[in-house]
C-alpha positions as CSV (number, residue, x, y, z in Angstrom):
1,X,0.0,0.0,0.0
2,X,2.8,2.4,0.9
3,X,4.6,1.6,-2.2
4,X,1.4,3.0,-4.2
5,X,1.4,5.7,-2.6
6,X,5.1,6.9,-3.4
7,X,4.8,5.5,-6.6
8,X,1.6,8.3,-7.3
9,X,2.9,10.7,-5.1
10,X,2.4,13.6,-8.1
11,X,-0.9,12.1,-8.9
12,X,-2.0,12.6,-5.2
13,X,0.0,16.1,-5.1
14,X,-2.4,17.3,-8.2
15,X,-5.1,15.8,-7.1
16,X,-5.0,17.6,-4.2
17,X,-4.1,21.1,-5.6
18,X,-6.8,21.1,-7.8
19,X,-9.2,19.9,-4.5
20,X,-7.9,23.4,-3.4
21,X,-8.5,25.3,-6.3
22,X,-11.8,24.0,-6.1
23,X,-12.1,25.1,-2.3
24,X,-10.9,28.1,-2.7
25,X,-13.2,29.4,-5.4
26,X,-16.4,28.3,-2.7
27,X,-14.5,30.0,-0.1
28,X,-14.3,33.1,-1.9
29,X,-17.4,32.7,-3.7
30,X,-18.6,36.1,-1.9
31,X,-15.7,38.5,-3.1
32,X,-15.3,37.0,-6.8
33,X,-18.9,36.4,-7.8
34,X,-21.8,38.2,-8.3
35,X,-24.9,36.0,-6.7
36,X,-27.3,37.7,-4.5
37,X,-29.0,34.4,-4.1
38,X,-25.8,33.3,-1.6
39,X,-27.2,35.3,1.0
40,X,-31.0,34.9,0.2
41,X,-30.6,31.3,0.2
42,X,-28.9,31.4,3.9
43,X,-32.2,33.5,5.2
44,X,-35.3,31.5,5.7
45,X,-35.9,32.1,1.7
46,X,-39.3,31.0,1.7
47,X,-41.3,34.1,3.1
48,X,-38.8,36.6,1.9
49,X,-39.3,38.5,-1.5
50,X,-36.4,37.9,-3.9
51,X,-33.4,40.3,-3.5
52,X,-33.3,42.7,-6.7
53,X,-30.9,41.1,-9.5
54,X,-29.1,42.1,-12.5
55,X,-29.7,39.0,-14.5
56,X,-27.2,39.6,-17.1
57,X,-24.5,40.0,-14.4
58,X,-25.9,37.1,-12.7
59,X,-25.9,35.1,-15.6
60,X,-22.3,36.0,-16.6
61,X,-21.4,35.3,-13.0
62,X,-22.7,31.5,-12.7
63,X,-21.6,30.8,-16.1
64,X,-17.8,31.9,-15.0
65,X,-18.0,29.8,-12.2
66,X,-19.7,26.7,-13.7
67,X,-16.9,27.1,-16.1
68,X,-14.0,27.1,-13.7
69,X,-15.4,24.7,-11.7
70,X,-15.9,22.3,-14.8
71,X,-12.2,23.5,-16.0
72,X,-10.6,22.3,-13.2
73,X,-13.1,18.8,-12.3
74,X,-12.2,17.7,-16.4
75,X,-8.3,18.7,-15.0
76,X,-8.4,16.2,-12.3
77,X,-10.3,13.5,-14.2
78,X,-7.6,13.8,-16.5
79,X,-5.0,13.3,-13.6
80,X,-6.8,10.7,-11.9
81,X,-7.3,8.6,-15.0
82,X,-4.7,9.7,-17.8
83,X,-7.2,9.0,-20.8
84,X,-8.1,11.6,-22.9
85,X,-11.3,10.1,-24.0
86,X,-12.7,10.2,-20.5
87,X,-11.9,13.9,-20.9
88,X,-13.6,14.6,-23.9
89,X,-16.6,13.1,-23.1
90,X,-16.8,14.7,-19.7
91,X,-16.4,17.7,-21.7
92,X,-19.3,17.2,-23.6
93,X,-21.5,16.3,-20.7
94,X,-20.5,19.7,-19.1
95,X,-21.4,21.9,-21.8
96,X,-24.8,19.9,-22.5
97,X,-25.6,19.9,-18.8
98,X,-24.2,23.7,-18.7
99,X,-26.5,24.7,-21.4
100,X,-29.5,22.8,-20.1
101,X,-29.0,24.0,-16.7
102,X,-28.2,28.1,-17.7
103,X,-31.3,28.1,-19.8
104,X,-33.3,26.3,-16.7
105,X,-32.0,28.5,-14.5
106,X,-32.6,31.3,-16.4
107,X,-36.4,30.7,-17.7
108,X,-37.2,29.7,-14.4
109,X,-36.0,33.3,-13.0
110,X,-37.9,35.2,-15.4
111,X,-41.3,33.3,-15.4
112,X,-41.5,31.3,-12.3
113,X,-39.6,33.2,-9.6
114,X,-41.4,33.5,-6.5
115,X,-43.6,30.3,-6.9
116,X,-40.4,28.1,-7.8
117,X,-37.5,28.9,-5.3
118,X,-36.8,25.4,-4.3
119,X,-36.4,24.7,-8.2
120,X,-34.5,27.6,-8.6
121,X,-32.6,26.8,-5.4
122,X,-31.7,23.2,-6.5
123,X,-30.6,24.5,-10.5
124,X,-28.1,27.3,-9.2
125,X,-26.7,24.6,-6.8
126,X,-25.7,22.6,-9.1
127,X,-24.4,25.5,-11.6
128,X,-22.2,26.9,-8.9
129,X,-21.1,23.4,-7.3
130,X,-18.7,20.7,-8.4
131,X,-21.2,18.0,-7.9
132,X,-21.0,16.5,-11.1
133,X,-17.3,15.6,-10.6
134,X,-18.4,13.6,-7.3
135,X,-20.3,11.7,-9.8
136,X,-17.7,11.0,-12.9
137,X,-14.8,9.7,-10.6
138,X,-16.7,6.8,-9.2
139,X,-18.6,6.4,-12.4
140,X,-15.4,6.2,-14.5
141,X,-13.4,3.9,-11.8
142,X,-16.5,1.2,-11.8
143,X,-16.2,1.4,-15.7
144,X,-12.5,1.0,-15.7
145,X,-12.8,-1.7,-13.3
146,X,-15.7,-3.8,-15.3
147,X,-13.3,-3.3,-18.3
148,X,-10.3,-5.2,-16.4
């Protein structure tokens, strides 16, 4: 076991940076992000009005941070499992679920606002949260694995 881990030493070093990166953009989600929904969301949301937005600011905002966040998640699936091709179609799947979710997130604010926070809630949670990379590393181990 200890010989593993010295032999991947720079594979866990990476790994770990970019588990910091990744850290460090929630920890200063306040400062580098517009999203007037962080503090909304903290309140008890339900009998509170929705804060006033500027949703192009908002929109540009979420979309830089899905982006990093998806930047650096296809970074470490490519250091976790060297293969380009898990990559690429990672890659796909976060701009198809990107698009999907922005334009969710998006129609719902305009039409459905007030009567739809939990949806909206759930869609900006996972537009400004890695959570799809907690589901492509297991995902992509089992299929390695099957394939052994």
């Amino acid at each position: 076991m200890l010989q593993k881990l010295i032999k991947n030493k720079a594979k866990i070093g990476w790994s770990l940076f970019l588990i910091f990166l990744l850290v460090l953009i929630r920890a200063f989600e306040e400062t580098l992000f517009y999203d007037p929904f962080l503090n909304y969301f903290k309140d008890e949301y339900a009998h509170l009005p929705f804060p006033k937005i500027n949703i192009f600011k908002l929109f540009f905002s979420i979309g830089m941070r899905f982006y990093l966040n998806s930047v650096i998640s296809l970074l470490l699936l490519y250091v976790i499992f060297k293969d380009k091709q898990i990559v690429k179609f990672s890659a796909l799947l976060y701009m198809i679920l990107g698009s999907v979710l922005m334009i969710s997130f998006i129609f719902v604010l305009t039409f459905f606002a007030e009567e739809s926070k939990m949806i909206l809630f759930y869609i900006r949670r996972f537009l400004i949260q890695p959570i799809f990379i907690l589901l492509f590393i297991p995902g992509f181990y089992y299929q390695k694995r099957i394939k052994k």
